[in-house]
C-alpha positions as CSV (number, residue, x, y, z in Angstrom):
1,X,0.9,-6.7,-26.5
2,X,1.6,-9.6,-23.9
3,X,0.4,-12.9,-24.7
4,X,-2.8,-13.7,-22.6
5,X,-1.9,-16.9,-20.3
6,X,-4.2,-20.0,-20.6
7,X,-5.8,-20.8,-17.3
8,X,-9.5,-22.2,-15.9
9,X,-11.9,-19.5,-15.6
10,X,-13.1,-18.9,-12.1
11,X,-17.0,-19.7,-11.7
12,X,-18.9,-19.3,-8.7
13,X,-22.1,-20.8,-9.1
14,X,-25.5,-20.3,-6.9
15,X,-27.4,-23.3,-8.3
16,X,-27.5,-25.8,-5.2
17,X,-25.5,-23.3,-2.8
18,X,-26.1,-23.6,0.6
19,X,-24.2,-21.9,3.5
20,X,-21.8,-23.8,5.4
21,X,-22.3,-23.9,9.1
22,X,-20.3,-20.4,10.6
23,X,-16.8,-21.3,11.7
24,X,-15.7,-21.3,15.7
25,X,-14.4,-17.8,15.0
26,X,-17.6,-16.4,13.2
27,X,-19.6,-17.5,15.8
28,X,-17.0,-15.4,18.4
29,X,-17.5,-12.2,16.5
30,X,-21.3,-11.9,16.4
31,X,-21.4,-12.6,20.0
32,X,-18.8,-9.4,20.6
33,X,-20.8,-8.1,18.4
34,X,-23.6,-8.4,20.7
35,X,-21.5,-8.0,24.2
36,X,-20.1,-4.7,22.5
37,X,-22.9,-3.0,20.8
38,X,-21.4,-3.1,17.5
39,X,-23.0,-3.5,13.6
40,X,-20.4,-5.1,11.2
41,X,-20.7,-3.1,7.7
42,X,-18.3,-4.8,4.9
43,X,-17.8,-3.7,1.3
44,X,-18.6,-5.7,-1.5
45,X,-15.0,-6.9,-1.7
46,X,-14.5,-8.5,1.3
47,X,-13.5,-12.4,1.3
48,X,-16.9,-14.4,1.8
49,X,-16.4,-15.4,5.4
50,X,-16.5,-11.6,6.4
51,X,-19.6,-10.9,4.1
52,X,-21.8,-13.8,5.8
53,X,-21.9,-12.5,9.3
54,X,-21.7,-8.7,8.6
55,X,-24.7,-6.4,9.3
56,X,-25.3,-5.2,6.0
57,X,-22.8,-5.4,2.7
58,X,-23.0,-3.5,0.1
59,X,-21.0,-0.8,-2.0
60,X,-19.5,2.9,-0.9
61,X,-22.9,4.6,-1.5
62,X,-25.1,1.5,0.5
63,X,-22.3,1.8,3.2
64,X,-22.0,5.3,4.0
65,X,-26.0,5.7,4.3
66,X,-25.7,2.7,6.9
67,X,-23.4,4.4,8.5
68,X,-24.9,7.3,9.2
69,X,-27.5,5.9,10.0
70,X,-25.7,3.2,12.5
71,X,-27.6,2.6,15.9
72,X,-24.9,1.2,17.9
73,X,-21.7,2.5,19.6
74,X,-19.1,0.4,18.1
75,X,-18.9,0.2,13.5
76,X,-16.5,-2.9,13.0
77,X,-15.7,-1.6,9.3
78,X,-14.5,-4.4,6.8
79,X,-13.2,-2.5,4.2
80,X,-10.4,-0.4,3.6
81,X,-9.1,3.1,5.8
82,X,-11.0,5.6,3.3
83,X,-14.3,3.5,4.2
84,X,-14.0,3.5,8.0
85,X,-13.0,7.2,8.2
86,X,-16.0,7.9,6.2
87,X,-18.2,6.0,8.8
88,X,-16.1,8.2,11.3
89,X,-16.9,11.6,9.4
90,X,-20.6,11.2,10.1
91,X,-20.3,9.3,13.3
92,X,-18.2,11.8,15.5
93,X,-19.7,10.1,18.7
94,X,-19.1,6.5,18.1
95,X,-16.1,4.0,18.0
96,X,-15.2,2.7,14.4
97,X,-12.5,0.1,14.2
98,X,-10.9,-1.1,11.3
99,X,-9.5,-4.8,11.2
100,X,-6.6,-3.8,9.7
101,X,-5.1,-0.5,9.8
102,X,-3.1,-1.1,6.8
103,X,-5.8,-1.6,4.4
104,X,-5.5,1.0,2.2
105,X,-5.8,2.3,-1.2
106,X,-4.2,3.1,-4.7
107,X,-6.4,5.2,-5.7
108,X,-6.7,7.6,-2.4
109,X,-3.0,7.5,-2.2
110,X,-3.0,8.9,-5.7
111,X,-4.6,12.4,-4.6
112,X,-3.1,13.5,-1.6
113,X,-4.4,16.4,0.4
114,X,-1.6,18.9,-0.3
115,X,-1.3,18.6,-3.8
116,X,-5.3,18.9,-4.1
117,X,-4.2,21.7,-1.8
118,X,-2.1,23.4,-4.4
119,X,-3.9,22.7,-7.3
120,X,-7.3,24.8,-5.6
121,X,-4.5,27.6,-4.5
122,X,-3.7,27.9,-8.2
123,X,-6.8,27.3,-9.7
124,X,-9.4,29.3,-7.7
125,X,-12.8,29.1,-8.1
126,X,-12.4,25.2,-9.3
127,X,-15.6,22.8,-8.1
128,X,-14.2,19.7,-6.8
129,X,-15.9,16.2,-7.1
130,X,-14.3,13.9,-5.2
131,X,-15.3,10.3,-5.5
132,X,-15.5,9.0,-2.1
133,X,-12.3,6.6,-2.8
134,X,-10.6,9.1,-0.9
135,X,-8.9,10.5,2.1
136,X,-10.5,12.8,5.0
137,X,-7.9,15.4,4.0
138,X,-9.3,15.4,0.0
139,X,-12.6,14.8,1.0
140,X,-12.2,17.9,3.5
141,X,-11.4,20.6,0.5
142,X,-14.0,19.5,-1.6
143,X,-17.5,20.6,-2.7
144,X,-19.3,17.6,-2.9
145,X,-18.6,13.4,-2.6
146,X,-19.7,10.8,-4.9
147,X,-19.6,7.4,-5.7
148,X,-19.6,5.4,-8.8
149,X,-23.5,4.6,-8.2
150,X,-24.8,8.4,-8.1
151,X,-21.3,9.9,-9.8
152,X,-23.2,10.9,-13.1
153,X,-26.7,12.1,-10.9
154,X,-24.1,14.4,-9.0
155,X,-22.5,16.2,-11.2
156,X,-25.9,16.7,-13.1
157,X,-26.5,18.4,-10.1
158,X,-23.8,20.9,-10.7
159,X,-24.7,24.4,-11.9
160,X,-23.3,24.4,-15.5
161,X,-20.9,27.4,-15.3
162,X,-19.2,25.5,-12.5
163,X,-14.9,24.5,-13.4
164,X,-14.7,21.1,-12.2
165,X,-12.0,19.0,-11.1
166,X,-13.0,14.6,-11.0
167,X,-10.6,13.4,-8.4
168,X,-9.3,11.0,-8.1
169,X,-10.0,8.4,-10.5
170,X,-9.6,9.4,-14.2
171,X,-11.3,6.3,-15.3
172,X,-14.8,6.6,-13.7
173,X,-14.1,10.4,-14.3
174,X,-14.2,10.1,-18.1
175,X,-17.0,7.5,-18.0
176,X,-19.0,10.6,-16.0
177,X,-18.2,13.0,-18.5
178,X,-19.4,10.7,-21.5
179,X,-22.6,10.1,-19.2
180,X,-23.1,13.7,-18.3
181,X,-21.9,14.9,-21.6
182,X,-20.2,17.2,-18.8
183,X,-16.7,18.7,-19.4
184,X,-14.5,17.7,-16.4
185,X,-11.2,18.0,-15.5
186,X,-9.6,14.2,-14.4
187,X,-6.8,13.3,-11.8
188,X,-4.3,11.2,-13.0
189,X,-5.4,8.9,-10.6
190,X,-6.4,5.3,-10.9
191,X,-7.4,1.8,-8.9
192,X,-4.2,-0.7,-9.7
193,X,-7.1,-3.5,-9.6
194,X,-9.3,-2.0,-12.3
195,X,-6.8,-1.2,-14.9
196,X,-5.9,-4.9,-15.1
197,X,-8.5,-6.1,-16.4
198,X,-7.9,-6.3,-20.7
199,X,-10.0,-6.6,-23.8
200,X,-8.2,-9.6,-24.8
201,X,-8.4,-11.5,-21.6
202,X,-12.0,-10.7,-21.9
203,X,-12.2,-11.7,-25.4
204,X,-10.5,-14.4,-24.7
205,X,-13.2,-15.2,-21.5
206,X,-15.9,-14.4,-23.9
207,X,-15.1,-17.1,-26.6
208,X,-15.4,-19.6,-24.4
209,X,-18.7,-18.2,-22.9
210,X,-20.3,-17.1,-26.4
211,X,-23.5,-16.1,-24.9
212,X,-22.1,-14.6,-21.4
213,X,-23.0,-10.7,-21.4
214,X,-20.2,-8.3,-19.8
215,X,-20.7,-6.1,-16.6
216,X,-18.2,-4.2,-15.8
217,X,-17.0,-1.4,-12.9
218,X,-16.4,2.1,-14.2
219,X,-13.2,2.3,-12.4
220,X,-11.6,-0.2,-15.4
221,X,-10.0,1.6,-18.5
222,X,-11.9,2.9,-21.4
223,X,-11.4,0.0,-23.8
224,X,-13.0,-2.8,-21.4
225,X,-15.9,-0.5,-20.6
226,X,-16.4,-0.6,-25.1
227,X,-16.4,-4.6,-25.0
228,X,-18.9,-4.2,-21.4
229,X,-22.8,-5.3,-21.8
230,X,-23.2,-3.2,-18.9
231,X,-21.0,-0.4,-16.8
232,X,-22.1,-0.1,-13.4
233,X,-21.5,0.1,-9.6
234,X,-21.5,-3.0,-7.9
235,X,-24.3,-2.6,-6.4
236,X,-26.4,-2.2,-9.7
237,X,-24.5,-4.8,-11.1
238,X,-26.9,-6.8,-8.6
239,X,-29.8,-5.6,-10.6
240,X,-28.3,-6.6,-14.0
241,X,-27.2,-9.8,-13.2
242,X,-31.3,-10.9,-11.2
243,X,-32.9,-9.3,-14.8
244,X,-30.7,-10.8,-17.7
245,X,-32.0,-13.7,-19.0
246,X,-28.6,-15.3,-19.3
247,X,-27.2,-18.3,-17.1
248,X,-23.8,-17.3,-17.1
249,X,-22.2,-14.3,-16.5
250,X,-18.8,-12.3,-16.6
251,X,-18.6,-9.9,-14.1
252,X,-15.4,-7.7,-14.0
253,X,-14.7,-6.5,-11.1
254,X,-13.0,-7.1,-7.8
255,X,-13.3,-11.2,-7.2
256,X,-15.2,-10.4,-3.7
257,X,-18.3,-9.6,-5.5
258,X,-19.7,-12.5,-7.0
259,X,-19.6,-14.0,-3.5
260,X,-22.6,-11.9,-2.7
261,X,-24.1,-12.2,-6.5
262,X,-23.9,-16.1,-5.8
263,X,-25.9,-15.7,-1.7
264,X,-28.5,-13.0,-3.5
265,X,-29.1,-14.2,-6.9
266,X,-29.9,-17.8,-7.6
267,X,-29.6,-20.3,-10.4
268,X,-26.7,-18.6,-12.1
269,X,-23.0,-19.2,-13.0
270,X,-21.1,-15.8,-11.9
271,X,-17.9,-16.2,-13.9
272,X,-14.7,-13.8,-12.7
273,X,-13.5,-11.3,-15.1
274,X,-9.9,-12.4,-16.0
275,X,-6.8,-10.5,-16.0
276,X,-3.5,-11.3,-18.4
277,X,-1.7,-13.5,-16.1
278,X,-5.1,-14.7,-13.6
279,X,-8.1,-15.9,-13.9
280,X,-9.7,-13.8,-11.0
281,X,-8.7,-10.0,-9.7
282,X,-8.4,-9.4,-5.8
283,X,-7.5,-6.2,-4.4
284,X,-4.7,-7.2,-2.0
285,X,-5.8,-3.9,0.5
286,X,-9.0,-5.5,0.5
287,X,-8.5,-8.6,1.5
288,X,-6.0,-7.6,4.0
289,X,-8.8,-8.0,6.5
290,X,-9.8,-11.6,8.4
291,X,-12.4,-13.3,10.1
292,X,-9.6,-13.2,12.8
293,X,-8.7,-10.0,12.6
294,X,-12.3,-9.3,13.1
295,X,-12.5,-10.8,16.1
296,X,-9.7,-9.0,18.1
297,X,-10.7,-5.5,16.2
298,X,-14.1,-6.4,18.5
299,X,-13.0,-7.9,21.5
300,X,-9.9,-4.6,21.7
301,X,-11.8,-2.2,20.1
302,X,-8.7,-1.4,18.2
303,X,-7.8,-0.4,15.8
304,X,-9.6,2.4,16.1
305,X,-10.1,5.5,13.6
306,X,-9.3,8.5,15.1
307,X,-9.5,12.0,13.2
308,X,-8.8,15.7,13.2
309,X,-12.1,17.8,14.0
310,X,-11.4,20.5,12.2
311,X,-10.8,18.1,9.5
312,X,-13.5,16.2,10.2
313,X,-16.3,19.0,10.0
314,X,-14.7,20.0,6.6
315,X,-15.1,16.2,5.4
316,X,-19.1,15.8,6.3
317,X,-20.2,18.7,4.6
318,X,-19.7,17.5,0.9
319,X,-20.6,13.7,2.1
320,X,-24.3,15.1,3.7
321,X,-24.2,17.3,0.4
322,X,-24.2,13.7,-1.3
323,X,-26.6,11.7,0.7
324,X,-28.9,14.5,0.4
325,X,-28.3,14.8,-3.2
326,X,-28.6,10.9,-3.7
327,X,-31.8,10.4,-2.0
């Protein structure tokens, strides 16, 4: 077992915060924003500079209703590729840029299409449940999408005689079938973020914050979702942290997060779930995307996110199967 490093824990506190004034280059994107049409959706994840001027952050589930719902003819997407094509899937008409194409994802490139492909070919009759962590390809050959908010309400949905195949993240998989008390077949796929996070860096965290309760993503392994308080998206993890009665905090997840915990939920210490060898956990994918980059995504309209039709009209039917689901 490696020997857990000794660092400063990383606390963002919202007692006394107060925004600073928006930046030369903030200011420029919310009036392209304005000259273009455009809403700004950004995940959860996204460096605090993004999530201050953005439209509406939230997680995968908040995102794709608000884009589907999007009243504008330009989505600036700050997130990563699987997110914006998904705004694309049920927004056919309108231009959805990305601020950097290269943002993408472990965990989608851990199912691709082909070998979903081959595995339906060989197992016919298999339901797939594809966690929207995906690609337009995957998300086009399955039944239905989830996310790790309504993953366990979805497949409860799922007539019980039904084979199903979790894709692609065998980590919130197994936490759905424990939930669901469901048996599912899991993807050997994972999110290289998530699995970092250990027990003993958490222990470690924990002995230091005696009276800190644990909320964790379902995306980390099985062990760290044992030690959790809590286990939840990140957008529920908004509810836990306003209704415990604690001060401080340990929230295990991607670092991005407790940058909106800290503008939402006042007089509390938000304290960043550790890994091994940092105090902190940033997906580098997600934070491949700027204030900067921003800007010229609006004022270019590019990149933008272009897609197949055919694959296209294969992808919305299991993501309207989940919003209808889900509401």
């Amino acid at each position: 077992m490696p020997e857990v490093l000794d660092y400063q824990p990383l606390i963002i506190s919202s007692k006394g915060f107060e925004e600073e004034p928006l930046t030369t280059v903030q200011q420029e994107i919310l009036d392209l924003k304005k000259e273009k049409n455009a809403i700004i959706l950004a995940h959860n994840y996204q460096v605090d500079a993004i999530q201050r001027i953005a439209d509406y952050v939230g997680d995968s589930l908040g995102l794709s209703y608000k884009a589907s719902e999007a009243d504008a003819d330009v989505i600036l997407f700050c997130g990563v590729h699987f997110m914006a094509e998904t705004a694309k899937i049920v927004n056919p008409d309108k231009t959805v840029i990305l601020p950097d194409l290269e943002a993408g994802c472990s965990l989608s490139d851990s199912c691709p299409a082909e070998k979903l492909a081959a595995y339906k070919e060989a197992n016919p009759g298999t339901y797939v449940v594809a966690y929207i962590n995906c690609s337009a390809g995957v998300k086009a050959l399955s039944d239905v999408i989830c996310t790790s908010g309504n993953a366990a309400e979805i497949v409860q949905r799922i007539p019980k005689d039904k084979d199903i195949l979790f894709v692609p993240d065998q980590n919130l998989g197994q936490w759905v079938a424990k939930q669901t008390s469901r048996k599912l077949k899991l993807w050997p796929g994972c999110c290289y973020a998530h699995v970092l996070f250990t027990v003993q860096s958490l222990e470690k965290l924990r002995a230091k914050f005696p009276g800190a309760p644990i909320v964790a993503h379902p995306e980390c392994i099985e062990t760290v979702r044992d030690l959790a308080d809590e286990v939840c998206s990140t957008e529920k993890m908004l509810g836990f942290c306003k209704n415990t009665q604690s001060e401080d905090i340990i929230v295990v997840t991607e670092s991005g997060m407790l940058n909106r915990l800290r503008r939402e939920i006042s007089g509390k210490n938000f304290i960043a779930g550790p890994t091994d060898t940092c105090a902190c956990n940033d997906c580098r994918f997600m934070k491949m995307n700027t204030v900067e980059k921003m800007r010229d995504a609006l004022k270019y309209l590019s990149p933008e996110i272009e897609l197949k039709e055919s694959i296209r009209q294969k992808a919305f039917v299991p993501i309207k199967r989940m919003l209808d689901w889900s509401r």
